[in-house]
FIKOLZA-1660 file (N, C-alpha, C; in steps of 0.1 Angstrom, whole numbers, plus 5000, padded with zeros to 4 digits):
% residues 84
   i   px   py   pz ch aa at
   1 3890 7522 8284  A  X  N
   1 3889 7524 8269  A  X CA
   1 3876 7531 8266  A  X  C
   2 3876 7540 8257  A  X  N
   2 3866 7546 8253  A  X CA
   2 3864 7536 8239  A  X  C
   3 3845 7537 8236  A  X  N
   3 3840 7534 8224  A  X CA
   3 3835 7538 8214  A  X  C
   4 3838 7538 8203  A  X  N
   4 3839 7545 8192  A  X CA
   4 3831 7542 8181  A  X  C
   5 3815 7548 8176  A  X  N
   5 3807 7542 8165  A  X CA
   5 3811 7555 8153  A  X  C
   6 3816 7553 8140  A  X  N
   6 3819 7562 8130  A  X CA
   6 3810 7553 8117  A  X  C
   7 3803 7564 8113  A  X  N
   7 3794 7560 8102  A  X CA
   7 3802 7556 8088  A  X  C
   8 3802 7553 8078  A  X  N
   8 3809 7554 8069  A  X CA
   8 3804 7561 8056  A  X  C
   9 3809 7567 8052  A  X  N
   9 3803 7573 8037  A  X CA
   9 3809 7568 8023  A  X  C
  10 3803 7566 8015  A  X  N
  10 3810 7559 8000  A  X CA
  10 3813 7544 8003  A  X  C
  11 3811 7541 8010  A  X  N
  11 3820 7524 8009  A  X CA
  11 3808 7516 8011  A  X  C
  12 3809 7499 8012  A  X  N
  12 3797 7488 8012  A  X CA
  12 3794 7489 8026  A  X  C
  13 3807 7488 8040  A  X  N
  13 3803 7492 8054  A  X CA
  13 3801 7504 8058  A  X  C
  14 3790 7500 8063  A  X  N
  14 3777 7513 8073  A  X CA
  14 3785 7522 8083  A  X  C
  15 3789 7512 8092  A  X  N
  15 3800 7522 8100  A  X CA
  15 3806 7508 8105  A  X  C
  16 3814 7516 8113  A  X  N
  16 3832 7513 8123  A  X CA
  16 3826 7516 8136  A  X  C
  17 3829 7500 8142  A  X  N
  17 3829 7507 8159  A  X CA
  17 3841 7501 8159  A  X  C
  18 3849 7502 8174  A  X  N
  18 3865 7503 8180  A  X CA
  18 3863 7511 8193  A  X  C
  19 3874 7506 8199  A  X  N
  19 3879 7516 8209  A  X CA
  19 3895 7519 8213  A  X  C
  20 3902 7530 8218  A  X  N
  20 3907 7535 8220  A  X CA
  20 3911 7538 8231  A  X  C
  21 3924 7532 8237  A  X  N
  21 3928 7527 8254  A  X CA
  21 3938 7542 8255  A  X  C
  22 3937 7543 8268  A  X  N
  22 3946 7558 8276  A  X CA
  22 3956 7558 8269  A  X  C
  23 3965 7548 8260  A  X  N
  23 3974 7550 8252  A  X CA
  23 3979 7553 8242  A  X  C
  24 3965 7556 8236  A  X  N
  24 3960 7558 8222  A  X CA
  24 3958 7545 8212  A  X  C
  25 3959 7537 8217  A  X  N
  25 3958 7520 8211  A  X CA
  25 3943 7517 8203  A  X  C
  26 3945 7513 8193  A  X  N
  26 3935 7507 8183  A  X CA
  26 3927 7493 8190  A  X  C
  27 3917 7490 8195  A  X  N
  27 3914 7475 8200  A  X CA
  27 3898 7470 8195  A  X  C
  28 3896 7462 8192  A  X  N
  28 3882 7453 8191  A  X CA
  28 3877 7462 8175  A  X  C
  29 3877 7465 8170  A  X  N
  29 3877 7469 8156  A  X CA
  29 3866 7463 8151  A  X  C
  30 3853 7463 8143  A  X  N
  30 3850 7458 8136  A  X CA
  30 3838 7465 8126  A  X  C
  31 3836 7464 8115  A  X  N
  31 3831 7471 8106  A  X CA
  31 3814 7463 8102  A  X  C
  32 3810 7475 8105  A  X  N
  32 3793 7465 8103  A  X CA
  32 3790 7468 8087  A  X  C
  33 3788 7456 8079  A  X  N
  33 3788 7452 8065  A  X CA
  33 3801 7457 8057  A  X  C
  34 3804 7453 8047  A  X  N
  34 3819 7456 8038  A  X CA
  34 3819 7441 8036  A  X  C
  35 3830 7438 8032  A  X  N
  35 3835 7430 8025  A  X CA
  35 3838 7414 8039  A  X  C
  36 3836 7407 8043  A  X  N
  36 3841 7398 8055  A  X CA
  36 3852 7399 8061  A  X  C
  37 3859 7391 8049  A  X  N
  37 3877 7388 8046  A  X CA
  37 3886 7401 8051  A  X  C
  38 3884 7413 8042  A  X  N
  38 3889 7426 8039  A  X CA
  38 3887 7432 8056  A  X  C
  39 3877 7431 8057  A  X  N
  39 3872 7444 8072  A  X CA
  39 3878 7434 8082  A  X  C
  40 3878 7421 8081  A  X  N
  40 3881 7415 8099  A  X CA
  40 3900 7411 8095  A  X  C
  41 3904 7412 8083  A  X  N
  41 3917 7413 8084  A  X CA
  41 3923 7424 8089  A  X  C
  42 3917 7436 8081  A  X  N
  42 3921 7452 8083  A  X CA
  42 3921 7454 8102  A  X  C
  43 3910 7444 8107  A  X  N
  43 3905 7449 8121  A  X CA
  43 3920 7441 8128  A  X  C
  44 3921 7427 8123  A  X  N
  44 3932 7417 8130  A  X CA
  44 3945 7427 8130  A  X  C
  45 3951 7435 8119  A  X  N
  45 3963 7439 8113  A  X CA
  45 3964 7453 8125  A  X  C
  46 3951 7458 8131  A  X  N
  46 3954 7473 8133  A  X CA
  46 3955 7470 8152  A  X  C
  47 3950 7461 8153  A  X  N
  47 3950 7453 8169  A  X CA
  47 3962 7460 8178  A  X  C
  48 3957 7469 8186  A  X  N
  48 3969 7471 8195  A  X CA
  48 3978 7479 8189  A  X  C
  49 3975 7483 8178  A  X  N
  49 3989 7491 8170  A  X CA
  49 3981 7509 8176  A  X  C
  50 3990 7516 8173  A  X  N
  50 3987 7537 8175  A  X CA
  50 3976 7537 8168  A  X  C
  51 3970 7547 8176  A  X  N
  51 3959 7547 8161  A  X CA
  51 3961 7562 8153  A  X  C
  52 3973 7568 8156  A  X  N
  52 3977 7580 8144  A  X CA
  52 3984 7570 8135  A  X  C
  53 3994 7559 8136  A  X  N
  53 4000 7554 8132  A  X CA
  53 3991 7546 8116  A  X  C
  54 3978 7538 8124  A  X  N
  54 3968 7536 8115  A  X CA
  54 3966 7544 8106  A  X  C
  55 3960 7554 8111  A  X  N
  55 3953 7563 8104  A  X CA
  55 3965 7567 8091  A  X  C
  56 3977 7570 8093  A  X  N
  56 3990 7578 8083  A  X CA
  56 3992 7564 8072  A  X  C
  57 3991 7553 8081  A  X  N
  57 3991 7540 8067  A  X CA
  57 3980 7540 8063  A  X  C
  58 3964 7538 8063  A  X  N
  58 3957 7539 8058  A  X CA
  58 3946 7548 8050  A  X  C
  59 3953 7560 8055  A  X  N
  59 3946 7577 8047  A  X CA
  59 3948 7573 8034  A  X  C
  60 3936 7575 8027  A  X  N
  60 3939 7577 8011  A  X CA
  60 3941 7562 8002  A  X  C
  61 3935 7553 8010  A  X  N
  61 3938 7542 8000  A  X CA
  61 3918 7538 7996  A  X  C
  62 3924 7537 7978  A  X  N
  62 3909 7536 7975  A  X CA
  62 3899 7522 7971  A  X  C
  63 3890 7524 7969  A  X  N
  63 3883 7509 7967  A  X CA
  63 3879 7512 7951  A  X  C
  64 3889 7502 7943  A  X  N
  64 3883 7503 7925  A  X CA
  64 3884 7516 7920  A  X  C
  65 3871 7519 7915  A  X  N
  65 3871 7531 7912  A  X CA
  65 3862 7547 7928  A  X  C
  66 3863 7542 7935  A  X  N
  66 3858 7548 7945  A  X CA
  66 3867 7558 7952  A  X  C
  67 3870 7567 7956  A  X  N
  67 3876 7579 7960  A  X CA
  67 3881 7575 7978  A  X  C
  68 3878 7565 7981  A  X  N
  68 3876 7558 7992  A  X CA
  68 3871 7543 7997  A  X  C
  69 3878 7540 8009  A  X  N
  69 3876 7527 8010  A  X CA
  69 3878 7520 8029  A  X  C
  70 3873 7510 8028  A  X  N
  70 3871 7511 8044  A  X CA
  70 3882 7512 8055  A  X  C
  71 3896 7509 8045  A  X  N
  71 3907 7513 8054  A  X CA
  71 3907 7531 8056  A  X  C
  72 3903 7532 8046  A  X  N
  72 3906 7549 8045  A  X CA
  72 3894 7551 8051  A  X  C
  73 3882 7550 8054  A  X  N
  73 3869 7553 8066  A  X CA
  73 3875 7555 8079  A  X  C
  74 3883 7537 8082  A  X  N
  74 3891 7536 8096  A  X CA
  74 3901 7550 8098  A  X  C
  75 3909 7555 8086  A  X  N
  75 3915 7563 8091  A  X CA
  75 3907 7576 8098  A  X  C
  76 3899 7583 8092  A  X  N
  76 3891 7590 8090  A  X CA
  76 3887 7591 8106  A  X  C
  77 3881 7580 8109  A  X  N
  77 3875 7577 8122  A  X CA
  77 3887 7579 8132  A  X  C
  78 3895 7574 8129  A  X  N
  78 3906 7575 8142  A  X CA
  78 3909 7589 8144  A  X  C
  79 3913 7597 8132  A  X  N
  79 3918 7609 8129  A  X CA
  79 3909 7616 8138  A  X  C
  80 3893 7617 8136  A  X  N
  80 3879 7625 8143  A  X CA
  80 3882 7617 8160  A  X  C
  81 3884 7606 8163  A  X  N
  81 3889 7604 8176  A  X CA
  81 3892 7606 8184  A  X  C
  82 3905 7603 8179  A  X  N
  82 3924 7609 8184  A  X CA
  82 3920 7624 8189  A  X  C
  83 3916 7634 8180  A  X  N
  83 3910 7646 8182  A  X CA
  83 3905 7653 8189  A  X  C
  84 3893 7642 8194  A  X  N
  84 3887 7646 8203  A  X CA
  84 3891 7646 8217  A  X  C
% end
């Protein structure tokens, strides 16, 4: 599994670390500052799931009035990942 630190921009969490198994799998997820509840659910829900899969559910969803939000960071990050 490779490990993965993505900074975040616009949101309350700093960055996303995670990793990413030879099968493109989402695992250990967790967001340093955000919201508690919100970031360790988002992390519970993506466990072991694709991480294009992630990324296509969670692109584009926003926080309030913010243009962005830490599901949509996680996409972001997977997206810059996956890619590489």
């Amino acid at each position: 599994m490779k490990q993965h630190t993505f900074e975040t921009q616009g949101t309350c969490s700093q960055a996303i670390e995670f990793e990413i198994d030879d099968e493109q799998r989402v695992h250990n997820v967790q967001f340093i500052g955000g919201c508690p509840g919100n970031t360790f659910g988002i992390a519970k829900m993506v466990e072991g799931m694709k991480a294009a899969d992630v990324a296509a559910k969670l692109k584009g969803i926003p926080c309030g009035t913010k243009r962005t939000s830490c599901p949509d960071q996680l996409a972001t990050a997977l997206e810059q990942a996956i890619s590489k």
